[in-house]
The first five atom37 places (N, CA, C, CB, O) and aatype in JSON, in Angstrom:
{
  "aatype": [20, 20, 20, 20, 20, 20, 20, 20, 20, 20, 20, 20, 20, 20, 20, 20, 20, 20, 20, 20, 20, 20, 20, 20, 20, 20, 20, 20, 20, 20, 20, 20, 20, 20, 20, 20, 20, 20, 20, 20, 20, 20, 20, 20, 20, 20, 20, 20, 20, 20, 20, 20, 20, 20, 20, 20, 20, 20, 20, 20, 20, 20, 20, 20, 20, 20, 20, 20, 20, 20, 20, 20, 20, 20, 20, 20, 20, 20, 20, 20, 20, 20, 20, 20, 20, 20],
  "atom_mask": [
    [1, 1, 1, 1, 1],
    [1, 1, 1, 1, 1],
    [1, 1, 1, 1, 1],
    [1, 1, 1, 1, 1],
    [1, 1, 1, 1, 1],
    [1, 1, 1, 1, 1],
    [1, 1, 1, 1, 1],
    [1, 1, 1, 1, 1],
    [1, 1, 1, 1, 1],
    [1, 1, 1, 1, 1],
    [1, 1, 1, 1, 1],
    [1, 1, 1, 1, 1],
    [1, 1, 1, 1, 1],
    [1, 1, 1, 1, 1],
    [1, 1, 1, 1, 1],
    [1, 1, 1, 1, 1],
    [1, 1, 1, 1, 1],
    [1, 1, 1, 1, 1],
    [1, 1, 1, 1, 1],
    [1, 1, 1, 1, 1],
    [1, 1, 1, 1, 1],
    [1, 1, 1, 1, 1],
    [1, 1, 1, 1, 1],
    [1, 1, 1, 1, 1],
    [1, 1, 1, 1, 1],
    [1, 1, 1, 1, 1],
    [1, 1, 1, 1, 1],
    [1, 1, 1, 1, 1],
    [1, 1, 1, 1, 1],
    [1, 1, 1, 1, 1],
    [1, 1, 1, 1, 1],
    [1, 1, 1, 1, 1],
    [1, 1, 1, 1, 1],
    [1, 1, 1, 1, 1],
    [1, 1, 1, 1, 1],
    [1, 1, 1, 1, 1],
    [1, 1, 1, 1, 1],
    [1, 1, 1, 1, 1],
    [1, 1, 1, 1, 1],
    [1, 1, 1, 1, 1],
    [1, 1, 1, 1, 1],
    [1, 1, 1, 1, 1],
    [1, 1, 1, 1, 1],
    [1, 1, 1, 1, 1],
    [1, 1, 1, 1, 1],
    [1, 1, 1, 1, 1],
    [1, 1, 1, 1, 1],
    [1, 1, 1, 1, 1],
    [1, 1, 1, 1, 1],
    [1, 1, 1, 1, 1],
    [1, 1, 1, 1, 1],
    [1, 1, 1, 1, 1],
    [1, 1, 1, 1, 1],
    [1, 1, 1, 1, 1],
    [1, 1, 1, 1, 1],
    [1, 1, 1, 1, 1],
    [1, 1, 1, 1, 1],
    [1, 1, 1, 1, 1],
    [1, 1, 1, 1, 1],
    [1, 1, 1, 1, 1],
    [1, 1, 1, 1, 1],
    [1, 1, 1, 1, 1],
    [1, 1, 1, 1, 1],
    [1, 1, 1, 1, 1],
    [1, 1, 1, 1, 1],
    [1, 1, 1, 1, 1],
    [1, 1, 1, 1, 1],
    [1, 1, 1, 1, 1],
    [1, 1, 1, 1, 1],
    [1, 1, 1, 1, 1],
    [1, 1, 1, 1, 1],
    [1, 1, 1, 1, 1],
    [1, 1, 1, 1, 1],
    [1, 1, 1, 1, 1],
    [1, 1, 1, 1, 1],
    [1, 1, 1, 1, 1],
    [1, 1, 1, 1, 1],
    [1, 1, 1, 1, 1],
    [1, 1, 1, 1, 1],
    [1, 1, 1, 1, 1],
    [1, 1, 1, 1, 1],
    [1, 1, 1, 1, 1],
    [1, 1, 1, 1, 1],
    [1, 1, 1, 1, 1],
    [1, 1, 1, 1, 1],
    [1, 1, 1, 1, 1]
  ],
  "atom_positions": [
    [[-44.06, 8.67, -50.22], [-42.92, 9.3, -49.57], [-43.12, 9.3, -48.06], [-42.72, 10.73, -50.09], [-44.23, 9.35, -47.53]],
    [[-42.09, 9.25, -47.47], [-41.99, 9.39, -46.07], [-40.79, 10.11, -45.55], [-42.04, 8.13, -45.49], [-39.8, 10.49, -46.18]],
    [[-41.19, 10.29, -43.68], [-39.8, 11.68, -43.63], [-39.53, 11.03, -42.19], [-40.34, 13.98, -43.64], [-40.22, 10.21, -41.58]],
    [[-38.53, 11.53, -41.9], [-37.39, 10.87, -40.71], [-37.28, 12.73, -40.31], [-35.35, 9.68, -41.54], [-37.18, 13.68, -41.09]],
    [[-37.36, 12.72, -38.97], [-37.21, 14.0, -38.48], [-36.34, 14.32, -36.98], [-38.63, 14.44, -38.4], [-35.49, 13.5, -36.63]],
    [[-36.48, 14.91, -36.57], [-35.57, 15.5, -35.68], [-36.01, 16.78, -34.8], [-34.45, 15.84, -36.47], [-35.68, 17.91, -35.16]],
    [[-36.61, 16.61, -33.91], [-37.14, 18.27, -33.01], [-35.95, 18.38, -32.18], [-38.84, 18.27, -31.76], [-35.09, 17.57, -31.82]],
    [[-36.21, 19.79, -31.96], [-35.7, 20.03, -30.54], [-36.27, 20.44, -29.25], [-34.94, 20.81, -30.63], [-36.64, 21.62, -29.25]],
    [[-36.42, 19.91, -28.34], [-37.41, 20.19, -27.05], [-36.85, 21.54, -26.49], [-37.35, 18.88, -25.76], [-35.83, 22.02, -26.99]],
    [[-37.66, 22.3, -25.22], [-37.28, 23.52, -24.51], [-36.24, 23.12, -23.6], [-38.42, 24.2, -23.78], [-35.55, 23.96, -23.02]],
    [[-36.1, 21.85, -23.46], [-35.28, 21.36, -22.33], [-33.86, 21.0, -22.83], [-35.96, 20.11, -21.65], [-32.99, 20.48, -22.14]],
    [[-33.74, 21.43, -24.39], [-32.84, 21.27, -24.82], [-31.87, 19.36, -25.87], [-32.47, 21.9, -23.58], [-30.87, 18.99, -26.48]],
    [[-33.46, 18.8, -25.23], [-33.72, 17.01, -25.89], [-33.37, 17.28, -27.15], [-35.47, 16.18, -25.92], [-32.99, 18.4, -27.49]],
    [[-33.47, 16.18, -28.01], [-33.79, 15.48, -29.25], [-34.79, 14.58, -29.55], [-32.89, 14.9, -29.56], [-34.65, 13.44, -29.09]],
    [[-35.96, 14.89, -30.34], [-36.96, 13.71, -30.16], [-37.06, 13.18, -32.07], [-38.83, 14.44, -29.27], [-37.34, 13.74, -33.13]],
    [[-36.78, 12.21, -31.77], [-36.89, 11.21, -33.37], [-38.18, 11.21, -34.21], [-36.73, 9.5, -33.07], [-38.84, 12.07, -33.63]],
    [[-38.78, 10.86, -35.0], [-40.14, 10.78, -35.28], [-39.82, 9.93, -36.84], [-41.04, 12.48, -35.28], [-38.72, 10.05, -37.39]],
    [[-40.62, 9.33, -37.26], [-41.13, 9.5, -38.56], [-42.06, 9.53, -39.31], [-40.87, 9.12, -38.98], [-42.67, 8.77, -38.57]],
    [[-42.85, 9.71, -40.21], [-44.46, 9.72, -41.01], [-44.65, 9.97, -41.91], [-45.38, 10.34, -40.75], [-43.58, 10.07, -42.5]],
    [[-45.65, 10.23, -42.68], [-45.84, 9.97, -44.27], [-46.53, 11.37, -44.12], [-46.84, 8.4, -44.99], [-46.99, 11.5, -45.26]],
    [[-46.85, 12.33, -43.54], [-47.27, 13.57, -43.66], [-46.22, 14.5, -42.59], [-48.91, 13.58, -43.34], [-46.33, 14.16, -41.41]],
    [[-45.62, 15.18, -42.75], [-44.52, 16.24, -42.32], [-45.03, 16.98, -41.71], [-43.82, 16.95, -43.19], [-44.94, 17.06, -40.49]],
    [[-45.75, 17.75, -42.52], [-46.85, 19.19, -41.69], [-47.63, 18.55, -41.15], [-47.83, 20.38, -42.59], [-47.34, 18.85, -39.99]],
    [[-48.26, 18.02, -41.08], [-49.42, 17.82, -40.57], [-48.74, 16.86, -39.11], [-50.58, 17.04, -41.8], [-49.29, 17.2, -38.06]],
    [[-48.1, 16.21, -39.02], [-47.22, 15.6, -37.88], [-46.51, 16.68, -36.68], [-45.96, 14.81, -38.69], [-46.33, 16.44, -35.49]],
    [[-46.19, 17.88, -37.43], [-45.58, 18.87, -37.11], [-46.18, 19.92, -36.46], [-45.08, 19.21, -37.99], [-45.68, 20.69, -35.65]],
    [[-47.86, 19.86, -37.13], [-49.4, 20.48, -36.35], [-49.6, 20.0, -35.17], [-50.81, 20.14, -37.04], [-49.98, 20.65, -34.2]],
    [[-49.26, 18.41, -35.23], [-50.0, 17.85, -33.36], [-49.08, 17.7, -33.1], [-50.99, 16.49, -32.81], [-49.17, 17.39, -31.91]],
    [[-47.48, 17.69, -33.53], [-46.38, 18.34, -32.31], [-47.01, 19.55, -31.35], [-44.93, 19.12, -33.16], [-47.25, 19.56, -30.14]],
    [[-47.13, 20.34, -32.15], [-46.99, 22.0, -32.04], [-48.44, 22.09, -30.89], [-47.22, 23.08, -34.0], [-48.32, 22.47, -29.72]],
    [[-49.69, 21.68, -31.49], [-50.71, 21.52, -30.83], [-50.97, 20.79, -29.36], [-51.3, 21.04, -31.66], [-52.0, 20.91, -28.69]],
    [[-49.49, 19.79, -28.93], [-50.06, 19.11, -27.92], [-50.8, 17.83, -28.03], [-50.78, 19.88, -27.42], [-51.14, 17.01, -27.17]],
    [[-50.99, 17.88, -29.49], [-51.94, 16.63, -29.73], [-51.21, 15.11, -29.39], [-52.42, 16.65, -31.42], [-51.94, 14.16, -29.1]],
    [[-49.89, 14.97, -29.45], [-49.02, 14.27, -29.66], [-48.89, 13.69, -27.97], [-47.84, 15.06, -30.46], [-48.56, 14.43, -27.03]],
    [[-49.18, 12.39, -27.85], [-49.28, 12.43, -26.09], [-47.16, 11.97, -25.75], [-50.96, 10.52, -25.24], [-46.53, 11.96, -24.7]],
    [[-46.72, 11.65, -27.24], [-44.94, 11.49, -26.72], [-44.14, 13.18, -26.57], [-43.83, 10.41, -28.34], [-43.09, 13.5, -26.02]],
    [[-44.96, 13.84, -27.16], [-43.98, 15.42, -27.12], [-45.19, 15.99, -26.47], [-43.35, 16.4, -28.9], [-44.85, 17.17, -26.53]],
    [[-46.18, 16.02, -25.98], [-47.17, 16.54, -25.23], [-46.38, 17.42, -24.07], [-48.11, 15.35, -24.69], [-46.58, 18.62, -23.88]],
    [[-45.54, 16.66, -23.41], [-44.96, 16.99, -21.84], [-43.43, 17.55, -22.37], [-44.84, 15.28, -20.55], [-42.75, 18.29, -21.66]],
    [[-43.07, 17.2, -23.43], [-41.79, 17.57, -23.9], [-40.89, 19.15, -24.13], [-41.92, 16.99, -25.02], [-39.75, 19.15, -24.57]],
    [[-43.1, 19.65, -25.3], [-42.79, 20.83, -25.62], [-42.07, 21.59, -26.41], [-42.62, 21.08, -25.02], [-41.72, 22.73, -26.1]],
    [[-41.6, 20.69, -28.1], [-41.02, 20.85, -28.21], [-40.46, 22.73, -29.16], [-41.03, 19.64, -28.35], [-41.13, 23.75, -29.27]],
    [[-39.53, 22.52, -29.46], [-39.05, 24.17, -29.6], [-39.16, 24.09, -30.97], [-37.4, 24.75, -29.02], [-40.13, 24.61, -31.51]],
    [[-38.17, 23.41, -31.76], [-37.77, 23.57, -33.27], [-37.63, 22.52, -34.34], [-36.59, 24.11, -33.28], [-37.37, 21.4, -33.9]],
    [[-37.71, 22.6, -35.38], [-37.26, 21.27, -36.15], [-36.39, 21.27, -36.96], [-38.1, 20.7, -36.82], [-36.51, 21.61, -38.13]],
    [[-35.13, 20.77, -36.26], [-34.12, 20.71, -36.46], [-33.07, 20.32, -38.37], [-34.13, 19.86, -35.35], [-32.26, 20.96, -39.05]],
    [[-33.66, 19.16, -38.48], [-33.84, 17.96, -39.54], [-35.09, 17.32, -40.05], [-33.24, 16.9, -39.07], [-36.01, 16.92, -39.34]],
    [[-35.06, 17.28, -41.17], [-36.24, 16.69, -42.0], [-35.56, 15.82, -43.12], [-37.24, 17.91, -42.68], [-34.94, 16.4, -44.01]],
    [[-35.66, 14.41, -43.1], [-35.2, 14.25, -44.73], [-35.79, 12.97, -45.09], [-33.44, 14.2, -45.06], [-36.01, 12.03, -44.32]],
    [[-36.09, 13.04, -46.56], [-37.4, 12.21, -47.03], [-36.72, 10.9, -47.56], [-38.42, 13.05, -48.35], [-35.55, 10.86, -47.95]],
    [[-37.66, 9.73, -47.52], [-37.16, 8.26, -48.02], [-38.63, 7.74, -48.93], [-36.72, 7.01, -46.41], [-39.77, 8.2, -48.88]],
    [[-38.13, 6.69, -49.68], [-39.37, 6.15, -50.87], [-40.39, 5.79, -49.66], [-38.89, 4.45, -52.14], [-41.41, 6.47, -49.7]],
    [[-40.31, 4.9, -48.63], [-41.27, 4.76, -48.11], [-41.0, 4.6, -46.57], [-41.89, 3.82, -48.76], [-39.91, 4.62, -46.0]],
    [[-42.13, 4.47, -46.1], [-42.29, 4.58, -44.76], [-41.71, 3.51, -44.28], [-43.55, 4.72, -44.33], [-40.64, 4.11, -44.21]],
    [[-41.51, 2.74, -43.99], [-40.44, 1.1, -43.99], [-39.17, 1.59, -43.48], [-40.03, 0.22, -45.77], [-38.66, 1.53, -42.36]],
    [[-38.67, 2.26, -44.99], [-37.19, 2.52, -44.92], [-37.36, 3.78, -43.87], [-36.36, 2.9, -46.57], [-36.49, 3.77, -43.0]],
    [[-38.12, 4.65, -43.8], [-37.71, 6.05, -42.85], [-38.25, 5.38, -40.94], [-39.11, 7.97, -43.63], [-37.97, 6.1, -39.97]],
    [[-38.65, 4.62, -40.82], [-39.04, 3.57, -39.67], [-37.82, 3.38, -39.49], [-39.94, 2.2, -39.89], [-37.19, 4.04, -38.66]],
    [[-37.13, 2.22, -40.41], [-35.99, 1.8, -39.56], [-34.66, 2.97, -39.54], [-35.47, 0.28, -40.19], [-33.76, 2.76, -38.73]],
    [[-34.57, 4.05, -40.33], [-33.44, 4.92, -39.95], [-34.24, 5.45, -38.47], [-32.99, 6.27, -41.3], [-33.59, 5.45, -37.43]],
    [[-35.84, 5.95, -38.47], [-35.46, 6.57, -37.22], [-35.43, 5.26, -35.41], [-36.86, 8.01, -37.18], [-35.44, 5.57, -34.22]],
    [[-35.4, 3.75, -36.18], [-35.09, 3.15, -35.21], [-33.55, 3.03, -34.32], [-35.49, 2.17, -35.65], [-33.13, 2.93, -33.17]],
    [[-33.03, 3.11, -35.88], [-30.94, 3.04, -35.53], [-30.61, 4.58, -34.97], [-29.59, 2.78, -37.53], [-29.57, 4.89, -34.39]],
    [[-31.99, 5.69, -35.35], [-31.14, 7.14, -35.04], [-31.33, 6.66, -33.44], [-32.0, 9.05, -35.64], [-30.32, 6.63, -32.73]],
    [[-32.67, 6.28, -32.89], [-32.94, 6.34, -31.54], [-32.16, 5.81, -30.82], [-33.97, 5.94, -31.22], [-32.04, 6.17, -29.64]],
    [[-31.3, 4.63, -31.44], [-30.5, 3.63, -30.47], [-29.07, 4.12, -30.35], [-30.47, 2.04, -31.05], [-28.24, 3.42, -29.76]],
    [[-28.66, 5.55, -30.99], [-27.44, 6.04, -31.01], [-27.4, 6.49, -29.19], [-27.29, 7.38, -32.31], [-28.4, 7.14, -28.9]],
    [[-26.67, 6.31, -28.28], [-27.12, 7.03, -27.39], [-26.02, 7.93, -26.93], [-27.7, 6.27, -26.44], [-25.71, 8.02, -25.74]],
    [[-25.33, 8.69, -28.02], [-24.38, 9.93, -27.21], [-25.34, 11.19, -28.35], [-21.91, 9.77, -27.52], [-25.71, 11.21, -29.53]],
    [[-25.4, 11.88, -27.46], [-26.17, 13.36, -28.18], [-24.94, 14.03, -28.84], [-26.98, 14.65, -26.88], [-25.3, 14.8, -29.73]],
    [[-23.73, 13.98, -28.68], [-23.19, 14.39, -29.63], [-23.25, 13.82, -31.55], [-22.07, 14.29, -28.97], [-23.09, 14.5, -32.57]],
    [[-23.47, 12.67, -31.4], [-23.41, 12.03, -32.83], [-25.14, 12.95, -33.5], [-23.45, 9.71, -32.66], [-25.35, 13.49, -34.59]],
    [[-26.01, 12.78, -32.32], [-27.35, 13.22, -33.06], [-27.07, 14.8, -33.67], [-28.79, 13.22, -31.85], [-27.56, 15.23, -34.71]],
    [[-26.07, 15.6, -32.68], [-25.61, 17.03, -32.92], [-24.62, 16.44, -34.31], [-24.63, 17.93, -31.33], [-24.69, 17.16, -35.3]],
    [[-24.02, 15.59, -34.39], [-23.24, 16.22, -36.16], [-24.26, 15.85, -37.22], [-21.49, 15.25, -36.8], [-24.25, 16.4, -38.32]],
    [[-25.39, 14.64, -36.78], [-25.7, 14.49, -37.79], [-26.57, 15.94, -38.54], [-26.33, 13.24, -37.63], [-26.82, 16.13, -39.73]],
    [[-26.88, 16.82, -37.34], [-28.14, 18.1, -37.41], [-27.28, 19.02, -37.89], [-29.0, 18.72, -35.88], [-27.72, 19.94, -38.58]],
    [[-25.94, 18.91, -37.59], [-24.73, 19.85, -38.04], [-24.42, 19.67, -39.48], [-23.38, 19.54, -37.23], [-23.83, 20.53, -40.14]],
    [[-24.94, 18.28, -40.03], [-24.04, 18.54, -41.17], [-25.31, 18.43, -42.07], [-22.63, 17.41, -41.46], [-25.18, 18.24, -43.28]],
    [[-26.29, 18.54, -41.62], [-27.64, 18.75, -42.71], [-28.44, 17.5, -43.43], [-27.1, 19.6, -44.03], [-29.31, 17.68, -44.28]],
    [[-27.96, 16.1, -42.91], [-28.21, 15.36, -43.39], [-27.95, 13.63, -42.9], [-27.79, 15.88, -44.29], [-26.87, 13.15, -42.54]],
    [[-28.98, 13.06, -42.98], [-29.06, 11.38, -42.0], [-28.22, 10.5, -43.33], [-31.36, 10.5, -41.59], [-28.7, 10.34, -44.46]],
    [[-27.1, 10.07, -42.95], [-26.17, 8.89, -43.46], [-26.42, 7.87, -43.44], [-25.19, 8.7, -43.04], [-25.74, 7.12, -44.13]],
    [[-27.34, 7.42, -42.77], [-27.64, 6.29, -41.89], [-28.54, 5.7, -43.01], [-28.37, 6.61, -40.3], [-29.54, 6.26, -43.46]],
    [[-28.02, 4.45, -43.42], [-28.84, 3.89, -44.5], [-30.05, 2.79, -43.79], [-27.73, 3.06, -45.62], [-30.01, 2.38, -42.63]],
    [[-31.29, 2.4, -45.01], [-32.88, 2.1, -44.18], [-32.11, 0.56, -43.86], [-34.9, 2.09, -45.44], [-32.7, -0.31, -43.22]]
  ]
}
Protein backbone atom coordinates (compact mmCIF):
# COMPACT_ATOMS: atom_id res chain seq x y z
CA UNK A 1 0.00 0.00 0.00
CA UNK A 2 0.89 3.47 -0.55
CA UNK A 3 -0.56 7.09 0.35
CA UNK A 4 -0.80 10.40 -1.64
CA UNK A 5 -1.05 13.25 0.93
CA UNK A 6 -1.60 16.77 1.35
CA UNK A 7 -0.11 19.21 4.37
CA UNK A 8 -0.75 22.42 5.13
CA UNK A 9 2.21 24.84 5.83
CA UNK A 10 2.06 28.00 8.58
CA UNK A 11 2.31 30.15 5.62
CA UNK A 12 -0.78 28.91 4.59
CA UNK A 13 1.00 26.50 1.27
CA UNK A 14 0.03 23.12 0.14
CA UNK A 15 2.80 20.59 0.05
CA UNK A 16 2.15 17.14 -2.01
CA UNK A 17 4.01 14.05 -0.81
CA UNK A 18 3.72 10.44 -1.29
CA UNK A 19 5.12 7.02 0.55
CA UNK A 20 4.59 3.67 1.59
CA UNK A 21 4.67 4.58 5.41
CA UNK A 22 2.12 7.55 6.46
CA UNK A 23 3.18 7.95 10.10
CA UNK A 24 6.27 7.55 9.98
CA UNK A 25 6.62 10.21 6.84
CA UNK A 26 4.45 12.41 8.96
CA UNK A 27 7.26 11.97 12.08
CA UNK A 28 10.14 13.66 9.83
CA UNK A 29 7.56 16.16 8.57
CA UNK A 30 6.81 17.12 12.08
CA UNK A 31 10.53 16.57 13.26
CA UNK A 32 12.29 18.75 10.65
CA UNK A 33 13.86 15.76 9.40
CA UNK A 34 12.45 16.37 5.98
CA UNK A 35 15.03 18.92 4.24
CA UNK A 36 11.62 19.84 1.48
CA UNK A 37 9.20 20.91 4.56
CA UNK A 38 12.22 21.59 6.89
CA UNK A 39 11.90 25.57 6.08
CA UNK A 40 8.18 25.18 5.29
CA UNK A 41 6.94 24.12 8.75
CA UNK A 42 4.29 22.56 8.12
CA UNK A 43 0.82 23.00 10.27
CA UNK A 44 -1.71 20.13 9.38
CA UNK A 45 -2.62 17.20 7.28
CA UNK A 46 -5.07 18.03 5.37
CA UNK A 47 -5.72 14.71 2.99
CA UNK A 48 -4.50 11.26 3.09
CA UNK A 49 -5.71 8.64 0.62
CA UNK A 50 -4.28 5.20 -0.06
CA UNK A 51 -3.47 3.38 -3.62
CA UNK A 52 -2.27 -0.55 -4.33
CA UNK A 53 1.07 0.75 -4.87
CA UNK A 54 3.54 3.23 -4.78
CA UNK A 55 3.73 3.74 -8.75
CA UNK A 56 0.16 4.59 -8.91
CA UNK A 57 0.24 7.13 -5.66
CA UNK A 58 3.74 8.74 -7.46
CA UNK A 59 2.02 9.59 -10.42
CA UNK A 60 -1.37 11.08 -8.77
CA UNK A 61 0.92 13.12 -6.55
CA UNK A 62 2.86 14.13 -9.89
CA UNK A 63 -0.56 15.47 -11.84
CA UNK A 64 -1.70 16.90 -8.13
CA UNK A 65 1.69 19.05 -8.24
CA UNK A 66 1.27 20.25 -11.82
CA UNK A 67 -2.34 21.63 -11.03
CA UNK A 68 -1.24 25.19 -10.51
CA UNK A 69 -4.42 27.20 -9.18
CA UNK A 70 -4.74 26.54 -5.26
CA UNK A 71 -8.19 26.73 -5.61
CA UNK A 72 -8.64 23.21 -7.42
CA UNK A 73 -6.05 21.75 -4.56
CA UNK A 74 -8.81 23.56 -1.97
CA UNK A 75 -11.92 21.45 -3.56
CA UNK A 76 -10.09 18.58 -3.89
CA UNK A 77 -9.31 18.89 0.41
CA UNK A 78 -12.98 20.16 0.45
CA UNK A 79 -14.53 17.35 -0.84
CA UNK A 80 -12.46 14.60 1.08
CA UNK A 81 -11.06 12.89 -1.64
CA UNK A 82 -8.25 12.73 -4.88
CA UNK A 83 -10.31 11.94 -8.31
CA UNK A 84 -7.42 12.05 -10.06
CA UNK A 85 -6.81 8.65 -11.49
CA UNK A 86 -2.76 6.85 -11.27
Amino acid sequence: MAWVYILKTKSGKFYIGSTINLEQRLKHHKGGNTPSTYRLKFDSLLLSQKYDTLKDARSVESKLKKLKRKDYLQKIVEDGFIKIKP
